[in-house]
N, C-alpha and C positions, 0 to 999 in steps of 0.2 A: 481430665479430671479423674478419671478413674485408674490410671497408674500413676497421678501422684499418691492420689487415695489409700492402694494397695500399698505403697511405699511407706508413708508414713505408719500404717497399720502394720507392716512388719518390724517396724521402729517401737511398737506398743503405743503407738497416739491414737485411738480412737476416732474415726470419721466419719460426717454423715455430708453425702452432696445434694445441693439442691438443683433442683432440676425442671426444664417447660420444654424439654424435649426427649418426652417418653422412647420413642426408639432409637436415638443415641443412646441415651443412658443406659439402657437395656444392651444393648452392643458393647460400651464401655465397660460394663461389669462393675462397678463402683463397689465396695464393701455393701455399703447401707446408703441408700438414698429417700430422700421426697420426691414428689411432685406437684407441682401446680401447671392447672391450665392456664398459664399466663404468657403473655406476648414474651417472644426471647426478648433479652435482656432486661426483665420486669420481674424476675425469678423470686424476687425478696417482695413485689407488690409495687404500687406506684409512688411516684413520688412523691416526698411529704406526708405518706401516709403511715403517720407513726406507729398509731394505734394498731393495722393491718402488718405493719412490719413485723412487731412485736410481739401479735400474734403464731406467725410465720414461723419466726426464730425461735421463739418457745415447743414448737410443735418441732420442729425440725429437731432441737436438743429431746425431748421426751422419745422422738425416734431414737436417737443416739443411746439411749436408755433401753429400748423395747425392740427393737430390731434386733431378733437372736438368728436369722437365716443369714448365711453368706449373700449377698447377689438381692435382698430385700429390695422393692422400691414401694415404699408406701405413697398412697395418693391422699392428700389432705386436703382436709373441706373446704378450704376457703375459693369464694368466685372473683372472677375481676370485675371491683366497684362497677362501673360504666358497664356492665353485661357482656355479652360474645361478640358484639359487633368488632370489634379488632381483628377477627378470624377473617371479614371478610378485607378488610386492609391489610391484612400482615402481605409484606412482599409486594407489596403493589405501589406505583408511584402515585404521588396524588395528584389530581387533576388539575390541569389549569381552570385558570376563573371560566366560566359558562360552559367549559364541556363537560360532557359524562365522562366518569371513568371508562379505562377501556380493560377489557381482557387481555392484558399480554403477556398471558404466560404459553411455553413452549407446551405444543399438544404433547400426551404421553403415547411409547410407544410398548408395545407388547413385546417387542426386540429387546435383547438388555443394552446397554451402552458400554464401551469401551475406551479409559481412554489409551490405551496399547495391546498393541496384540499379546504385552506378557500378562496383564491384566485379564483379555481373555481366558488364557493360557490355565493361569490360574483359578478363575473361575469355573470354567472347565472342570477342574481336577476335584475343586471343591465338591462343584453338585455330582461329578461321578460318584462322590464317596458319601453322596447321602448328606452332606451338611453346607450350611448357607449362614457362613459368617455374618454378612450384610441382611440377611433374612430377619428380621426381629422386629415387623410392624404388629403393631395391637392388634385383635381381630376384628375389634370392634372402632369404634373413633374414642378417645382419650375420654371425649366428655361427656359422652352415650355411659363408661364405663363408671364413671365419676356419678354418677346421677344415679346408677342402680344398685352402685355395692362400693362401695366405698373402706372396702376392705385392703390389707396388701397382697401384693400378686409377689412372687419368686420371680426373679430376675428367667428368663428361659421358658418357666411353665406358660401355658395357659391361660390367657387372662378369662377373668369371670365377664 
C-alpha cells in the first residue's frame, strides 16, 4: 500500500490509505493515512452499512485535505457497530457445536525468530546501528490510544 501510495504521489495524485493495522501502516510509511479499530478486512466498516461507510470515506477524503505531515496516520472516531468483542475472535477458529473455544495460538517467545540465518544476519546489523525497521508497535494498545486522544500521531514519533 504504501509504495503504491509514494508512487502515485510522485506522479502528483494525491493519496490517503485506509488502515486496521496500525503497526504496518506505520512501517509501510504511506504518504497520509486513516485508522480504524476495525477487524482486517472491515477497513471501510461492515457490511451493508451504508450510512458508516460513508461516513468513513468522507473522513478519510477531509484527511486527504488536512494531513500536511509526510508519514501522518490519523485515528478516526468511528467504533465497530457490534462493540470490541471481534478482538477476542480475530484469528481464532470457531468452535464446533458444544465445545469451548480453545486458545491456540503459539506461546510468544523473548527470542526473536528467524526465518534464515541471512535474515538474522541482517538483523543483527540493524540493531547494531541503533535502528529496528520491524520496531514500530504503538506503546500503548490501538484502542487505549483511540479513547484518550484522538488526535494524529506522525508516522515514527511517539504515540500520545
Amino acid at each position: 500500500m504504501g509504495l503504491i501510495a509514494r508512487e502515485l504521489e510522485q506522479r502528483g495524485i494525491a493519496t490517503v490509505s485506509l488502515s486496521c493495522a496500525w503497526s504496518i501502516t506505520q512501517a509501510v510509511k504511506p504518504p497520509r493515512a486513516v485508522f480504524l479499530d476495525f477487524p482486517l478486512g472491515r477497513t471501510a466498516g461492515p457490511p451493508n452499512d451504508k450510512p458508516l461507510q460513508r461516513r468513513i470515506m468522507l473522513d478519510a477524503l477531509n484527511a486527504l485535505e488536512s494531513i500536511d505531515r509526510p508519514g501522518e496516520i490519523r485515528l478516526l472516531p468511528h467504533r465497530w457497530p457490534d462493540g470490541d468483542g471481534w478482538r477476542e475472535r480475530a484469528m481464532r477458529p470457531a468452535p464446533k457445536a458444544g465445545e469451548a473455544p480453545a486458545d491456540d495460538r503459539i506461546g510468544r517467545s523473548p527470542t526473536p525468530q528467524h526465518q534464515t540465518p541471512e535474515d538474522e544476519a541482517a538483523a543483527a546489523i540493524h540493531l547494531a546501528k541503533g535502528d529496528c525497521p520491524g520496531c514500530v508497535l504503538p506503546e500503548q494498545p490501538v484502542a487505549s490510544q483511540f479513547a484518550t486522544n484522538p488526535q494524529s500521531t506522525k508516522t515514527g514519533a511517539t504515540n500520545p
